[in-house]
N, C-alpha and C positions, 0 to 999 in steps of 0.2 A: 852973250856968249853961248846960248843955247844947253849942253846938255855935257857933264863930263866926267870924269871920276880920277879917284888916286888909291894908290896902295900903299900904307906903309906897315912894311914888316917889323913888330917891336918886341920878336924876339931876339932879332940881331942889329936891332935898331937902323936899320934900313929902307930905301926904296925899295918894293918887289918886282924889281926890275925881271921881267920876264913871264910874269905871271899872265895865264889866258885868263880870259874872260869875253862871257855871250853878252849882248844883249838882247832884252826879247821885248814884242810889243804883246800887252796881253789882253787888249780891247777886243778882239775878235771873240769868234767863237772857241779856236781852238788860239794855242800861244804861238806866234812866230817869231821865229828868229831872226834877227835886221840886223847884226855884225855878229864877228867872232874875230879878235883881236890880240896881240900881245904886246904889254903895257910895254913901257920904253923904260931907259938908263935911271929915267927920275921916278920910275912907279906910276906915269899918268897914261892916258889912252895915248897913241901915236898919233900924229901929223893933224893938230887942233883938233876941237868940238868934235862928239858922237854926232852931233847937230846943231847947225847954229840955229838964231831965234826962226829965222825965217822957217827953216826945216821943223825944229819940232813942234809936234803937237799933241791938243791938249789929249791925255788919258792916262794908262796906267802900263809902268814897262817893270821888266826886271832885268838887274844885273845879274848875271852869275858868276861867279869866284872859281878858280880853279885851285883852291889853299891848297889841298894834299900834294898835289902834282908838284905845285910850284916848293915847296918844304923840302919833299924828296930829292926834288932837281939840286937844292943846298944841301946836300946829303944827313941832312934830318931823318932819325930813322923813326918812321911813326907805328902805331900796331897796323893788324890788319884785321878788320876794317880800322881805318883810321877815325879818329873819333872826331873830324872833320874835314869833309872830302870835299865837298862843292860850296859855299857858302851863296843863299839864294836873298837878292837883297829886293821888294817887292814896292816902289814907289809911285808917286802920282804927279803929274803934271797940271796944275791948274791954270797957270796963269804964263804964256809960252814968251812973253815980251820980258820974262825974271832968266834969272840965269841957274839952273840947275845943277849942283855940284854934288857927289854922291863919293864918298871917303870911305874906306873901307879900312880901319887898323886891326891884325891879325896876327893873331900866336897859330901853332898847331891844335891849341885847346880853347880859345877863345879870339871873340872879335867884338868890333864897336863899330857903330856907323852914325853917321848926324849929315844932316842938310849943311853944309858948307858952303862957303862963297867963292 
């Protein structure tokens, strides 16, 4: 299945259906950007795989979270600055033939993340 993520919001106990997110590759010298996306009804990326097997390869990418945005969007009033804006997830790909799954569960003041299947 190659490379994929989920959101779930468990302050209102939901998918974060709507929530941005980049992805970036960070094997270069400088970081690049290879999507910028908005998760779907069920919190996961849209229209299957960031990459299937075939596509990804082996290095190191980050996701990045768009929590503030997406909280406010639920009319969550957060401070300013908010005491979590972008949440930056910084993983590695070793072995491109496994399936990659990258879960992101998030409050306005807290998150978790684990290798998933």
């Amino acid at each position: 299945m190659g490379l994929s993520t989920h959101v779930l919001d468990t302050m209102h106990g939901t998918p974060a259906a709507g929530m941005g997110v980049e992805l970036w590759d960070l094997g270069g010298a400088q970081p690049r950007q290879l999507k910028r996306f908005t998760l779907n009804m069920d919190g996961r990326n849209p229209d299957g795989p960031l990459f299937d097997n075939a596509s990804l390869q082996r290095g190191t990418y980050r996701l990045v979270f768009d929590v503030a945005a997406y909280f406010r969007s639920r009319g969550v009033e957060l401070p300013d600055p908010p005491f979590l804006d972008r949440v930056s997830l910084d993983f590695g790909v070793a072995d491109t033939s496994q399936h990659y799954h990258v879960p992101l569960l998030c409050t306005p003041w807290s998150y978790s993340t684990y290798r998933g299947s």
